[in-house]
C-alpha positions as CSV (number, residue, x, y, z in Angstrom):
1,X,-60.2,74.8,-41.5
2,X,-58.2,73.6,-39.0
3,X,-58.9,74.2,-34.6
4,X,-56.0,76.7,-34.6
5,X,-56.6,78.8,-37.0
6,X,-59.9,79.2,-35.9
7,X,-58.6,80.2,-32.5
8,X,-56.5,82.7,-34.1
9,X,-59.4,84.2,-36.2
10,X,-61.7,84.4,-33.9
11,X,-59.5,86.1,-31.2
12,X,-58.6,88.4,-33.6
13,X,-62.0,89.2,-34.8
14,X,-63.3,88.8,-31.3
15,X,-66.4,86.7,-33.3
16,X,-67.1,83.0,-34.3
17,X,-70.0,82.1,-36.8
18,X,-72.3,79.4,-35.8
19,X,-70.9,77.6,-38.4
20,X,-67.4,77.7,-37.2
21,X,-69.0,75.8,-33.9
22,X,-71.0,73.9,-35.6
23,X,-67.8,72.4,-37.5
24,X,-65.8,72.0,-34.2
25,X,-69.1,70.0,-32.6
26,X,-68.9,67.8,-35.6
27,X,-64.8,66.9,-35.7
28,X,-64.7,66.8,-31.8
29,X,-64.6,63.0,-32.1
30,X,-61.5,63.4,-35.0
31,X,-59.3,66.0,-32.7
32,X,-56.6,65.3,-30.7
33,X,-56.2,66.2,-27.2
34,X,-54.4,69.4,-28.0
35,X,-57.2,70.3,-30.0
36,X,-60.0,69.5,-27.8
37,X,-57.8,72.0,-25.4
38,X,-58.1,74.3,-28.2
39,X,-61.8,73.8,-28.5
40,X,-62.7,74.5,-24.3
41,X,-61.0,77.6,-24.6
42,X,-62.8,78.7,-27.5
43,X,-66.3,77.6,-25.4
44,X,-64.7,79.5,-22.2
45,X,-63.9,82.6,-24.2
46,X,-67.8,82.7,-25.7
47,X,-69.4,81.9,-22.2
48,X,-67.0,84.5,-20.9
49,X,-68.3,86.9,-23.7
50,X,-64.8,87.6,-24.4
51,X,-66.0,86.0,-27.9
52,X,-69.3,86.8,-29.3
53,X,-71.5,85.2,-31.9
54,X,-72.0,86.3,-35.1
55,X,-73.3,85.2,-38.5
56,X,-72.2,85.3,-42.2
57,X,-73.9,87.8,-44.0
């Protein structure tokens, strides 16, 4: 999985898994600035509920 192809999915789905942020809080430290762009939008759009959370069933 890669930071921009989870923007993508999730923007498109208009949902990101707990898992999905769980794996960006563990490869913040390997991302490069780009990507840790990437990520704080991904956080903005969920605390702007413009993302919601969702779960794998």
């Amino acid at each position: 999985m890669g930071i921009g192809k989870l923007l993508l999915t999730s923007i498109l789905t208009g949902v990101i898994t707990l898992n999905e942020l769980k794996w960006v809080a563990k490869n913040q430290i390997k991302l490069s600035r780009c990507e840790l762009t990437t990520a704080l939008m991904l956080c903005q759009m969920v605390d702007s509920v413009q993302l919601e959370l969702g779960c794998i069933i």
